[in-house]
C-alpha positions in Angstrom: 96.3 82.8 -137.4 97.0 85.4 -139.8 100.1 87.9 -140.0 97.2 90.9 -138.8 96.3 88.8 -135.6 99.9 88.4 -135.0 100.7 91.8 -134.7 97.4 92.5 -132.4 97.0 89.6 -130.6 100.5 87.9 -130.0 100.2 84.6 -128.1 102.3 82.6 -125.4 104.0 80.6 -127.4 103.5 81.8 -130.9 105.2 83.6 -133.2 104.7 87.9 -132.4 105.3 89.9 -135.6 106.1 93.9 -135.3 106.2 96.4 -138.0 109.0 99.0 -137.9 108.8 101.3 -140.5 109.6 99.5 -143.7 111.1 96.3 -142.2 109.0 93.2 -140.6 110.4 91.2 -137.7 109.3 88.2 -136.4 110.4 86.4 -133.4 109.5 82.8 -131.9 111.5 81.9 -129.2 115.6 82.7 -129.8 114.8 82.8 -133.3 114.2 86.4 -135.0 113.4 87.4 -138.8 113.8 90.8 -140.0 112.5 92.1 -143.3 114.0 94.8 -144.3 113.1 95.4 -147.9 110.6 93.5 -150.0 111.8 91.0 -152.3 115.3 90.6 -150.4 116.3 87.7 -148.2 115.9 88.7 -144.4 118.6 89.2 -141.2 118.3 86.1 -139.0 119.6 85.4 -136.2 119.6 82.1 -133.3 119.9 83.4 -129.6 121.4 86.5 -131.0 124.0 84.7 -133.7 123.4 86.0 -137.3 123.4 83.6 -139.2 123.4 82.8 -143.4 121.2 81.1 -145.9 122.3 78.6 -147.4 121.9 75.8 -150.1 123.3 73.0 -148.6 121.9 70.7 -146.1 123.8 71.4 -142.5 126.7 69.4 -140.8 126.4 67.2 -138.5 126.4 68.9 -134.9 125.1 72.2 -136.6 123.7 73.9 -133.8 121.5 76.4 -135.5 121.1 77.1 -139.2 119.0 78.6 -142.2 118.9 77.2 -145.3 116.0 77.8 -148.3 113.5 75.5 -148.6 111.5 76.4 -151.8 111.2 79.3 -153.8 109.4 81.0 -151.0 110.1 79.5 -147.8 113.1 79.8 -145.4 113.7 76.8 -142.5 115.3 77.7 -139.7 116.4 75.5 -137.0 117.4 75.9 -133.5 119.0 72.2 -132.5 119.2 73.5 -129.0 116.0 74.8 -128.0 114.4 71.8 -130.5 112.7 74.1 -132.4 112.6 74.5 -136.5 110.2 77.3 -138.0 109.2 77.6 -141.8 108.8 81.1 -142.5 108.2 83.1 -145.8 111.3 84.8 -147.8 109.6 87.9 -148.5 107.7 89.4 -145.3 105.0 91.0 -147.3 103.8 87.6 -147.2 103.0 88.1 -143.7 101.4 91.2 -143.5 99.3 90.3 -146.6 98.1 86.8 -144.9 99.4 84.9 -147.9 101.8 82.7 -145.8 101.2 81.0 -142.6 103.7 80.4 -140.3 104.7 77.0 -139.7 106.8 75.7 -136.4 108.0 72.4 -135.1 109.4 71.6 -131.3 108.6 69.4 -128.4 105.1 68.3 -127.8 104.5 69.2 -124.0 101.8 66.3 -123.6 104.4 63.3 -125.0 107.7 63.5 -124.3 110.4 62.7 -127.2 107.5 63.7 -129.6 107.3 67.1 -131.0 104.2 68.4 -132.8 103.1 70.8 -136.2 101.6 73.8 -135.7 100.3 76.3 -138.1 99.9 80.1 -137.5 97.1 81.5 -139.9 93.3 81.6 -139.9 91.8 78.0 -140.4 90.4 77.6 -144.0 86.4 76.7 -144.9 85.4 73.8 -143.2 85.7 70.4 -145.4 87.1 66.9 -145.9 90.2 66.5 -146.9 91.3 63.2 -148.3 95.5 61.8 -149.1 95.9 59.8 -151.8 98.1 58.0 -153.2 97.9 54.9 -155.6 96.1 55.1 -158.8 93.0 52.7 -157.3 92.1 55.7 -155.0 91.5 57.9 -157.2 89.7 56.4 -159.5 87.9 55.0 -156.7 87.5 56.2 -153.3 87.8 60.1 -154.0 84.8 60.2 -156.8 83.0 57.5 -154.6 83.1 59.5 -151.1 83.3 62.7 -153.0 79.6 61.7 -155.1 78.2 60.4 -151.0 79.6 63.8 -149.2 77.7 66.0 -151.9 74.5 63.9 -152.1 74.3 64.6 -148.0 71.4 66.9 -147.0 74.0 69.6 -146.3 76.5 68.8 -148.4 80.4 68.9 -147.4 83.1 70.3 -149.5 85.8 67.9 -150.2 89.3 68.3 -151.2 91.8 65.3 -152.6 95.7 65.4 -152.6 96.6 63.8 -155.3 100.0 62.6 -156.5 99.9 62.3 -159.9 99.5 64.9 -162.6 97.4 62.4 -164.9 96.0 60.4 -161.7 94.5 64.1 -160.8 93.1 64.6 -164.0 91.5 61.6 -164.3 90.0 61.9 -160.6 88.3 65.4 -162.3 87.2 63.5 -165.2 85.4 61.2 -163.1 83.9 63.6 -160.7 82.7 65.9 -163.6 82.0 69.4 -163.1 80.6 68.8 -159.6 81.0 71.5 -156.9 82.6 71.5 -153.6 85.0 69.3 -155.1 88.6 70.7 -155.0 92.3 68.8 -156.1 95.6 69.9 -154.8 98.9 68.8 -155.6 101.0 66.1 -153.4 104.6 65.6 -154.2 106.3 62.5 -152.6 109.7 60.8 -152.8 110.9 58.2 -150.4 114.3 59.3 -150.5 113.0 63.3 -149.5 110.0 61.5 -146.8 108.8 64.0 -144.5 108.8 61.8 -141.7 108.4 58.3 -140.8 107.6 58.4 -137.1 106.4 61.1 -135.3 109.6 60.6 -132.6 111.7 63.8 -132.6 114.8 61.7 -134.1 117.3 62.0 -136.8 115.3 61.2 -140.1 116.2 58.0 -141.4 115.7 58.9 -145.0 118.2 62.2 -144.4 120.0 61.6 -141.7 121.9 65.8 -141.8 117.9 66.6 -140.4 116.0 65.7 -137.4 112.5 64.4 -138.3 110.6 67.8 -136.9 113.0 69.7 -139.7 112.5 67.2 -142.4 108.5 67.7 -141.7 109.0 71.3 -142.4 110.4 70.7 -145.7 107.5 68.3 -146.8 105.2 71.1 -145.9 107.1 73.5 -148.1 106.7 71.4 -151.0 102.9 70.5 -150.2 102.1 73.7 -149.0 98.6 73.6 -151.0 97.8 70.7 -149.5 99.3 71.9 -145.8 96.6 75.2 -146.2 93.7 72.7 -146.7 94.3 70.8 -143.9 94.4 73.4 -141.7 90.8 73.7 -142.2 89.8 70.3 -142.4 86.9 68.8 -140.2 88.1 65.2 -141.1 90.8 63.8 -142.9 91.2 60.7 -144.6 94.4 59.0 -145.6 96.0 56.1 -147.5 98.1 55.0 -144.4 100.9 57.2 -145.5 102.9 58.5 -142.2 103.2 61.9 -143.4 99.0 62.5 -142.9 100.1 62.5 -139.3 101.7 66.2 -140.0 98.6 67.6 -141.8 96.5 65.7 -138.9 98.4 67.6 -136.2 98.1 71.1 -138.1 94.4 70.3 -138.3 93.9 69.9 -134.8 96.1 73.1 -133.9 94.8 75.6 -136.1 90.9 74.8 -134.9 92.2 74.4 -131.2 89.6 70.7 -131.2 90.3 66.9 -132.3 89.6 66.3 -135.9 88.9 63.3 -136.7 91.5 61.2 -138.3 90.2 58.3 -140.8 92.5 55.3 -142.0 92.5 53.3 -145.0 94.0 49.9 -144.3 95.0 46.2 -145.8 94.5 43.1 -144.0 97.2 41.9 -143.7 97.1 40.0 -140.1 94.8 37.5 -142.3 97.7 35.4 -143.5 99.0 33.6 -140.2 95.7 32.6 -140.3 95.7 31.7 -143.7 98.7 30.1 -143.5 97.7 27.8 -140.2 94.3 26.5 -141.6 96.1 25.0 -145.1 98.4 23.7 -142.3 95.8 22.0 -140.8 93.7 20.8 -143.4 93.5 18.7 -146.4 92.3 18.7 -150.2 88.7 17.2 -148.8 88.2 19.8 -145.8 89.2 22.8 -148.0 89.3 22.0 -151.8 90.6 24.8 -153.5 92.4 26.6 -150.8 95.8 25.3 -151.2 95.8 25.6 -154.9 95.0 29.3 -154.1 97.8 29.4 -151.6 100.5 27.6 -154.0 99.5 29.7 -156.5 100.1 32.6 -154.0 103.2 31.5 -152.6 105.6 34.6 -154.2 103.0 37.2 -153.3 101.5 36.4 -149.6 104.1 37.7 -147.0 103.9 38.3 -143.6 105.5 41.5 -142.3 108.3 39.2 -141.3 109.3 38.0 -144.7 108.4 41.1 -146.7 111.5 42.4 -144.9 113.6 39.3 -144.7 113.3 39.3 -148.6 113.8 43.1 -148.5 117.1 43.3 -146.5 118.3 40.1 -148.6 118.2 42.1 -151.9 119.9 44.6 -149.9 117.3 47.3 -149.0 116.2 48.8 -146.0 113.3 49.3 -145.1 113.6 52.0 -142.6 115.5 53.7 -145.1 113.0 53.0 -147.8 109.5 53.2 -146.2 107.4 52.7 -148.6 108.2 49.2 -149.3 107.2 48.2 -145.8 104.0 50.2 -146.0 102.7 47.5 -143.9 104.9 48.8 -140.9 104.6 52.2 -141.2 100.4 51.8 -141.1 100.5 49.8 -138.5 102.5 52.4 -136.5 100.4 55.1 -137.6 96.7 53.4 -136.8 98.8 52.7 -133.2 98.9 56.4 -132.5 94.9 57.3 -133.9 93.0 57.4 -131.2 89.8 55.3 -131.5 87.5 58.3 -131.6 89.0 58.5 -135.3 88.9 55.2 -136.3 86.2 54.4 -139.0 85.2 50.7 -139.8 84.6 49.9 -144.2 83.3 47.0 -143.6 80.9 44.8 -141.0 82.0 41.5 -140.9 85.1 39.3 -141.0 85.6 36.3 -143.5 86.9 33.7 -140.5 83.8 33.4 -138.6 81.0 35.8 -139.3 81.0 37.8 -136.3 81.8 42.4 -136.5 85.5 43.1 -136.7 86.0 44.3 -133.5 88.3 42.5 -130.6 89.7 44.4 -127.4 90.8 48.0 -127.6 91.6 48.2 -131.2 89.5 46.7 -133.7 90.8 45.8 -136.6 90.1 48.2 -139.6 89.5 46.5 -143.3 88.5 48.5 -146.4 86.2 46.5 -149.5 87.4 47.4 -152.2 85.3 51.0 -153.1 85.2 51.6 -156.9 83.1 53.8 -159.3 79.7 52.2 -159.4 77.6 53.0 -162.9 74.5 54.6 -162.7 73.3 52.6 -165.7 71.4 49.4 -165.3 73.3 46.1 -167.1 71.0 46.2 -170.5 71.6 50.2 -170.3 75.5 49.6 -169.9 75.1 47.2 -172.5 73.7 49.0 -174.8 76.0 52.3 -174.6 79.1 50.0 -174.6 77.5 48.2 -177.7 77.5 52.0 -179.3 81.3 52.7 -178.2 82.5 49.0 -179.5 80.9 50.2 -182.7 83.1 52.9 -183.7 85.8 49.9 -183.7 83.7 47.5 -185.5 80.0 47.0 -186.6 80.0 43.4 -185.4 80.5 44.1 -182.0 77.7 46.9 -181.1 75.7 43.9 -179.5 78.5 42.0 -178.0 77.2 42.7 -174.3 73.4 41.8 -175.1 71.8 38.3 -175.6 71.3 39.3 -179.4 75.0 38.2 -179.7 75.6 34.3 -179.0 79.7 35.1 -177.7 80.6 35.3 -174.6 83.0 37.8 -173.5 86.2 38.6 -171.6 86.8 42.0 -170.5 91.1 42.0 -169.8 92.4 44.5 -167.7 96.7 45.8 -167.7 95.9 48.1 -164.9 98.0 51.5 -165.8 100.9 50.0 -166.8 103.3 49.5 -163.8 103.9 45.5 -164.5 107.3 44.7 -166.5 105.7 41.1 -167.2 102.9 43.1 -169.1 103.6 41.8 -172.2 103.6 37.9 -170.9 100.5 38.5 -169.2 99.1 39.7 -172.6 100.6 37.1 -174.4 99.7 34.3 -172.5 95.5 35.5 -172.9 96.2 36.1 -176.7 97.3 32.5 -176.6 94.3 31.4 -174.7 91.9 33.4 -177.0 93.3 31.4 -179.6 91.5 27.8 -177.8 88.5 29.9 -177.2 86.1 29.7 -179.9 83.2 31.7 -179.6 84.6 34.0 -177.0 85.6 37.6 -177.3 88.2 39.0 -176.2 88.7 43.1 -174.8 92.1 43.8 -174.1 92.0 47.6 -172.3 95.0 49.6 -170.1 98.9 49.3 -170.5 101.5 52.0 -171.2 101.6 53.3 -174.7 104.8 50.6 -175.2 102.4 47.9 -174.8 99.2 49.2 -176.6 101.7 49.5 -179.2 103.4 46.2 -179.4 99.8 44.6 -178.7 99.0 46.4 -181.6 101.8 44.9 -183.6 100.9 41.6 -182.2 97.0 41.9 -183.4 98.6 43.1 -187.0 100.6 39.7 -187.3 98.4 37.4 -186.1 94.6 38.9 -187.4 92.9 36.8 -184.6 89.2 37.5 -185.1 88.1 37.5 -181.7 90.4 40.2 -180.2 89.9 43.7 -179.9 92.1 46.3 -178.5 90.2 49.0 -176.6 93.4 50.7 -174.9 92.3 53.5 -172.4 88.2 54.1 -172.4 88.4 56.3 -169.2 85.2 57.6 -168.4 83.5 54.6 -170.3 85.2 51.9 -167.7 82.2 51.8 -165.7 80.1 51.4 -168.4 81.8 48.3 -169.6 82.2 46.7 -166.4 77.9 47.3 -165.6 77.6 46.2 -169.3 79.1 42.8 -168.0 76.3 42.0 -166.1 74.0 41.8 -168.7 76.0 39.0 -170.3 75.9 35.0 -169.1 78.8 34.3 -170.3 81.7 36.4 -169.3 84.3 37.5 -166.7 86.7 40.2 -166.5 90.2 39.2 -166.4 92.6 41.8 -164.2 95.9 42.4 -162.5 95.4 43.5 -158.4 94.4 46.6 -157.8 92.4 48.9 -155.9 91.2 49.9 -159.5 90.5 47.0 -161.1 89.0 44.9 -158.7 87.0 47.3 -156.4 85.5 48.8 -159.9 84.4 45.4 -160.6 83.0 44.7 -157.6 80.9 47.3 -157.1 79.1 47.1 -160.6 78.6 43.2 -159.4 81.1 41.6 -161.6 83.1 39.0 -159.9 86.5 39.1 -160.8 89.7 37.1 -161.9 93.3 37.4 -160.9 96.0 37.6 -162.8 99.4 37.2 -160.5 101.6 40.0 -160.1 105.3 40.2 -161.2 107.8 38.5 -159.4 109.1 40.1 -156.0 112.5 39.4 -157.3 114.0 40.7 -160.7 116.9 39.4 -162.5 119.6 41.8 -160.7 118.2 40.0 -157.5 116.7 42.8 -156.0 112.8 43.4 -154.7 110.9 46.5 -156.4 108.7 48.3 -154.2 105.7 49.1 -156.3 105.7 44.9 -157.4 105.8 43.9 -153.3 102.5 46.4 -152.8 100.8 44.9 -155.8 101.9 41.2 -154.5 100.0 41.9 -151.1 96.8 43.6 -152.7 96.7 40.5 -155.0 97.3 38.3 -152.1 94.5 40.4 -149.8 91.5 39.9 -152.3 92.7 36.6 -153.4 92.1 35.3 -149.8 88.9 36.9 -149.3 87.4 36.2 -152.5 88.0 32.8 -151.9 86.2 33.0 -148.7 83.6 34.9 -149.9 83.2 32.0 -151.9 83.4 29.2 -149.6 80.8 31.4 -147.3 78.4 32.1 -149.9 78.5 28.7 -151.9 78.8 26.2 -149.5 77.1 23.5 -151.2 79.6 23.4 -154.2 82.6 23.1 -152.0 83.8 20.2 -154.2 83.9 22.4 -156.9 86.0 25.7 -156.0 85.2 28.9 -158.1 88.2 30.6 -160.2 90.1 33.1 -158.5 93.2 33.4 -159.8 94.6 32.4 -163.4 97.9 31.8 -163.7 99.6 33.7 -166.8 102.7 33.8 -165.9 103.1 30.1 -165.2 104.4 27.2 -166.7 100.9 25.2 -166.7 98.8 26.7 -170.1 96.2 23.8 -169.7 95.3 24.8 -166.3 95.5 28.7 -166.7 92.8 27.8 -169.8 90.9 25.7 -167.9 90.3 28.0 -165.3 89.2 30.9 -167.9 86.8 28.1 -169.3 84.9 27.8 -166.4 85.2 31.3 -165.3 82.9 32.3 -168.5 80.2 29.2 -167.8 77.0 30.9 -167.0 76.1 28.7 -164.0 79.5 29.3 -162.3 79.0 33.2 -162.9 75.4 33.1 -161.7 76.9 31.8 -158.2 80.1 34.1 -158.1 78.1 37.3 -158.6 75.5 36.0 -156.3 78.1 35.6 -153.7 79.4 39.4 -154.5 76.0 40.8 -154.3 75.6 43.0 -151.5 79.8 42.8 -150.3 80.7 46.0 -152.0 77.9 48.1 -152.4 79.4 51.2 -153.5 76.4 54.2 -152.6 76.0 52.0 -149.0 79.3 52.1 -148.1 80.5 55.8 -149.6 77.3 56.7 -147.6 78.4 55.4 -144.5 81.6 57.2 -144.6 79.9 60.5 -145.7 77.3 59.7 -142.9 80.4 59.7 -139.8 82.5 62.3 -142.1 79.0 65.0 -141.9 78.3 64.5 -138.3 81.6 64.9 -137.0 82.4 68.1 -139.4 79.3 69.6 -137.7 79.7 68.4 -133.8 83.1 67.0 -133.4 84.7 63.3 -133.4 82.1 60.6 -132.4 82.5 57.9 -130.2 83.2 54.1 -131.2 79.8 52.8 -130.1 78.1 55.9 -132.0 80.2 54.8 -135.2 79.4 50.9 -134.4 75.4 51.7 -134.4 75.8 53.7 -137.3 77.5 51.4 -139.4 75.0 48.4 -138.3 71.8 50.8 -139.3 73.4 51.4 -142.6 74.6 48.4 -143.7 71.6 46.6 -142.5 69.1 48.9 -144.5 67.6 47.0 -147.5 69.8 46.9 -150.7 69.3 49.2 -153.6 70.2 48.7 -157.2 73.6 48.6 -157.9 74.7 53.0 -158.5 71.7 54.2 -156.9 72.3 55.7 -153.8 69.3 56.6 -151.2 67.2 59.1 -151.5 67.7 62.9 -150.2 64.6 62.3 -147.9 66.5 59.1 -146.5 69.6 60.8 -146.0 68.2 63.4 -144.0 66.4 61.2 -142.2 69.1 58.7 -141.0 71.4 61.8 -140.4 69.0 62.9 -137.8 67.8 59.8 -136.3 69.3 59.2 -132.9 73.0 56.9 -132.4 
């Protein structure tokens, strides 16, 4: 609601704004604003007790206070009604409609809960999407974004992004295409918003209660707080804070907006754990290698924080390193009208992922699918490798006897970077006739690998570093070669790029949990798990797919930071033979098929923009249409006519 509707149309239970003269009050329950003059900070008072701005966070017992909370909001807090409001310094804001209103107190339908409204005129309709780690947004946003636009009617879609350079990047990807919009998201564990939407004292700041602390993450994101408000579906990256923009959604529009949830799979392990358990080498060859091999990375919720609090961190004081948790306890509180399935079966025994009340929710991995076909791919990536060297324009075609192994740092978060590197230089070394692409890694590393290549002069190495919008193109260009693999760290990037341009890849292991000053780094424990998630179902994907070579397992993971060379090289031999490939990306073919499943999530996002959340059978049937529809080429998605048809056709 904006500050004009306020003053002619003041509702129970919202903020009433009056013009006197020259001065603008405002008043919400006990608490009044009055701006005097513009540009100068306003009278407030609590229950009739004026009361001062200041700087610093408030005692403990502070009954009411004021303090700023960005350059131009003021929160105010009244501890004994339970109500905080984030209001703008200057109150020509109001009257000029360029600041909503935002308030925080008990929610009357859960008790010990409070709930996020927002007091302005709800924004165009669109999708807004929160993410987070690199992997979505080179990902999922240009993925759903490309599906959303392709719709018969297409839906505008907005992406918070954290990163400066991830944001950019996400732009670069998505090109010039309209309806596509970026806003800011600023994060920091030790400044959380909230963890739990329980009207508590906020774990990470204990001077603020959590519905204060909400208030003063909106005033940083309060880009990304305006295009919620207008959202007809939001999708997030399990980040508890999603729940605030989720709950100004659904007030500003007065309906239910859907609420979408991207999730690991995580409950896999016990599992995974309890069949090596039960089996031996001749039941399950391969398996327990996998799990060995896996041992520092696969935790259970359990001993994630068991390690945690024994290098002496908290998790509830440090939520994002049990990530885990906090999604868990977010998806408890979606209802199931917003619950959106990625993918249609489970690994264990075939059968939809669906048991009881709550099914359980697991993403593929969604990269950036090329549009080219694999001797296209080839061909362009031929021209880029060119500007390096003449001898390598037809390194991707059959004109060229190498093979080829693409090498992946990811963007640079691993401290064992430069052991991983090493350890592949020193396999290239034993790899005659194999060529070797080393692209990613900070500028540290690109340099000293650099340095490295200078020393050494090995002639089958070549350092590509960053080839951004040309990653896609290389991984397609894959395809059209026998003999090769692409060689990666764990990531959402990496992997689900890979997949979805039907390369099957290979695992590198992530750093240890542990460093030498004993204590577990966040960002390392999330990699571990993703490693430990696709590890586990590329290996069943495997034993599903190939069944008949169950004495043989197919490479998943090679070890570089171990102490066994010979093994780590004989894996990467038999990970570029041309018959294993062939039955690896047949096994892939069809799991991650990036224009099916984008579409699918465009399909749910478009019908309940236009007529509200849909129910879990309607989502069920529309998934099994979609993902039962005969396969297209890899980065084609269906035609317009197709779209509108299956948009139409009855649930």
């Amino acid at each position: 609601m904006n500050a004009g509707s306020l003053l002619a149309h003041p509702l129970r239970d919202e903020p009433s704004c009056v013009l006197r003269g020259a001065a603008v009050a405002l008043s919400h329950g006990r608490i009044e604003v009055t701006y005097l003059a513009p540009g100068e900070p306003p009278r407030i008072a609590v229950a009739g007790n004026p009361l001062a701005l200041e700087s610093a966070l408030p005692a403990q017992g502070t009954a009411a206070y004021a303090l700023f909370a960005g350059l131009d909001s003021i929160l105010i807090s009244d501890r004994a009604a339970r109500l905080a409001i984030l209001v703008p310094r200057d109150g020509m804001s109001l009257l000029e409609a360029q600041a909503p209103l935002y308030v925080t107190g008990p929610d009357p339908r859960r008790a010990g809960r409070f709930r996020v409204e927002a007091h302005r005129a709800s924004a165009p309709t669109s999708v807004l999407y929160v993410a987070q780690s690199f992997g979505h947004t080179t990902g999922w946003v240009p993925a759903v974004h490309g599906a959303l636009a392709r719709l018969p009617d297409p839906i505008p879609f907005t992406a918070a992004i954290r990163r400066q350079e991830d944001a950019a990047y996400a732009r670069r990807k998505v090109g010039d295409a309209a309806g596509f919009h970026v806003v800011p998201l600023h994060y920091s564990d030790a400044e959380s918003g909230t963890v739990t939407p329980e009207d508590v004292a906020n774990v990470s700041r204990p001077e603020l209660l959590n519905r204060e602390a909400a208030l003063l993450w909106l005033a940083a994101n309060r880009e990304l707080a305006r295009a919620s408000v207008g959202a007809a579906a939001i999708v997030n990256d399990c980040r508890p804070e999603t729940w605030i923009l989720h709950q100004l959604a659904e007030h500003a529009q007065r309906k239910e907006v859907p609420l979408h949830a991207v999730r690991y799979a995580f409950a896999e392990f016990d599992w995974l754990r309890q069949r090596v358990r039960q089996t031996d080498g001749s039941t399950a060859p391969g398996l327990a290698g996998i799990v060995a091999a896996s041992a520092p990375a696969i935790h259970t919720r359990r001993e994630l924080r068991d390690a945690l609090r024994a290098s002496g961190i908290e998790p509830r004081r440090n939520p994002s390193v049990d990530f885990e948790a906090s999604s868990r306890e977010l998806m408890a509180a979606v209802p199931e009208s917003g619950t959106l399935w990625y993918q249609a079966i489970n690994w264990r025994d075939w059968l939809p992922l669906e048991s009881g009340r709550q099914p359980y929710v697991v993403i593929p991995p969604l990269g950036q699918a090329s549009a080219l076909s694999p001797e296209q791919a080839a061909e362009r990536a031929g021209a880029v490798l060119a500007q390096r060297s003449p001898a390598l324009q037809h390194l991707f075609t059959r004109k060229d006897s190498r093979g080829v192994v693409l090498v992946s740092q990811g963007n640079g978060f691993s401290t064992c970077s430069r052991r991983h590197w090493r350890a592949m230089l020193a396999m290239a070394a034993r790899m005659d006739g194999v060529h070797f692409l080393f692209a990613g890694g900070h500028a540290e590393d690109r340099a000293w690998l650099a340095l490295e290549l200078e020393r050494s002069r090995p002639g089958n190495v070549t350092l590509l570093g960053w080839i951004d919008e040309h990653w896609s193109t290389f991984l397609r260009a894959l395809a059209a070669k026998p003999q090769a693999t692409f060689v990666c760290r764990p990531g959402l990037s990496s992997i689900g790029a890979a997949l979805v341009n039907g390369i099957p890849p290979l695992l590198m292991p992530p750093d240890p949990l542990v460093g030498p000053d004993g204590a577990v780094d966040a960002i390392t424990a999330e990699v571990a798990m993703e490693r430990a998630v696709y590890a586990f179902q590329l290996e069943r994907l495997y034993a599903s797919q190939c069944a008949t070579h169950r004495d043989s397992p197919l490479p998943v993971l090679v070890d570089t930071l171990g102490g066994e060379p010979e093994r780590a090289l004989a894996t990467l031999r038999r990970a570029v033979d041309p018959a294993i490939q062939s039955r690896q990306r047949a096994a892939i073919h069809g799991y991650c098929h990036g224009s099916r499943v984008a579409h699918l999530i465009a399909s749910v996002l478009a019908r309940e923009a236009a007529s509200g959340a849909l129910p879990i059978q309607v989502k069920r049937r529309m998934r099994d249409q979609e993902l039962a529809s005969p396969r297209v080429p890899f980065g084609v998605l269906p035609s317009t006519d197709a779209l509108a048809s299956r948009e139409l056709a009855p649930p």
